[in-house]
N, C-alpha and C positions, 0 to 999 in steps of 0.2 A: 686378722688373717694376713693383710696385708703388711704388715711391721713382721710379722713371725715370718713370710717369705721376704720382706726387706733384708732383715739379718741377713739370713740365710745366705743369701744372693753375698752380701756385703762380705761374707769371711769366706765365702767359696771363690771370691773374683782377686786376683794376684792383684791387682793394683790396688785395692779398698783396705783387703785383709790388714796392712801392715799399721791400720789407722786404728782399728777395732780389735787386734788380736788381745790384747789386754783388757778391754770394756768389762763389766757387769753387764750381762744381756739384758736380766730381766730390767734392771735400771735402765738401761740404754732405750728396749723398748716400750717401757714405760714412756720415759724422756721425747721417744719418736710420736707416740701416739697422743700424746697432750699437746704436742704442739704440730702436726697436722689436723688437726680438730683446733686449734686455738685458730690455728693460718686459713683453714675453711669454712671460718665463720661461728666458731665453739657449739656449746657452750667451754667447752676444755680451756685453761689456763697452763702455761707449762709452767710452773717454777723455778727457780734456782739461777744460776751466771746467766748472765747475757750469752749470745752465738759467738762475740771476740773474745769474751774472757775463757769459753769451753775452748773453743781450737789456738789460742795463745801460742797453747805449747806445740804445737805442731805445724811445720813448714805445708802449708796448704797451698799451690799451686790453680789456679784459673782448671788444669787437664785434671788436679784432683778431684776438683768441685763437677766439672763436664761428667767425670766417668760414673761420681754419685748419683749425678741427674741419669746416666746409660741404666745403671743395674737399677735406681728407683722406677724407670718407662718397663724395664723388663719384669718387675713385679707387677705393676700393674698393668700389664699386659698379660700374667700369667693367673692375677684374680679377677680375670677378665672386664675391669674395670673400661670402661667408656673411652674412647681418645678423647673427646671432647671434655669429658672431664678431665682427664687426664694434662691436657693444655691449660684447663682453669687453676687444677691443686699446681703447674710445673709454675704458671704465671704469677702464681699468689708468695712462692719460694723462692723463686728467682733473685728478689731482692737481697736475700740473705748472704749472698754472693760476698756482700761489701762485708760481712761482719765477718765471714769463716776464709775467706783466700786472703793469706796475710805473707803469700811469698811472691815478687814479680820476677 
C-alpha cells in the first residue's frame, strides 16, 4: 500500500513527475518494495544496477533527493505509518544519498 501511494504521490508532485513520467510502474514498484524491505531488515533482496548505475542518467540534485524524502514522509504519513518508524525506514535510506545525487 505504501509504494502504490508512494507512486502515486511521485507523478502527482511537479518536481518528482519529470524523473518517473517514463518508468514501468509495476517494475518500479516492484523495484521500491524489495528494497525497502532489503533496507528494513528483509527478508526481500532487490536485484538488478546498483542506486549509481539506476540514476546515471539523470542529473540528480541534493533538492531532488530532499523532495523524494518530502513526498516518501507524506506517504507514510497518509498510511498512517508511525513517525518513529518513519525516522528509522528515512535513517536506514539516508545513505543512499551518495549513490543517487550525482549533480553539485
Amino acid at each position: 500500500r505504501l509504494m502504490d501511494d508512494f507512486v502515486t504521490r511521485l507523478l502527482a508532485d511537479p518536481r518528482m513527475e519529470p524523473f518517473f513520467r517514463d518508468s514501468e510502474l509495476k517494475e518500479l514498484k516492484q523495484g521500491l518494495v524489495a528494497q525497502f524491505c532489503e533496507v528494513a531488515g528483509g527478508p526481500c533482496r532487490r536485484e538488478g544496477k546498483n542506486m549509481a548505475k539506476v540514476h546515471e542518467a539523470q542529473d540528480i540534485t541534493r533538492s531532488d533527493f530532499n523532495a523524494l524524502v518530502e513526498v516518501l514522509q507524506q506517504s507514510m504519513d497518509a498510511q498512517g505509518i508511525a513517525f518513529s518508524a518513519q525516522n528509522r525506514l528515512l535513517a536506514q535510506l539516508a545513505p543512499m544519498h551518495r549513490e543517487i545525487v550525482n549533480k553539485h
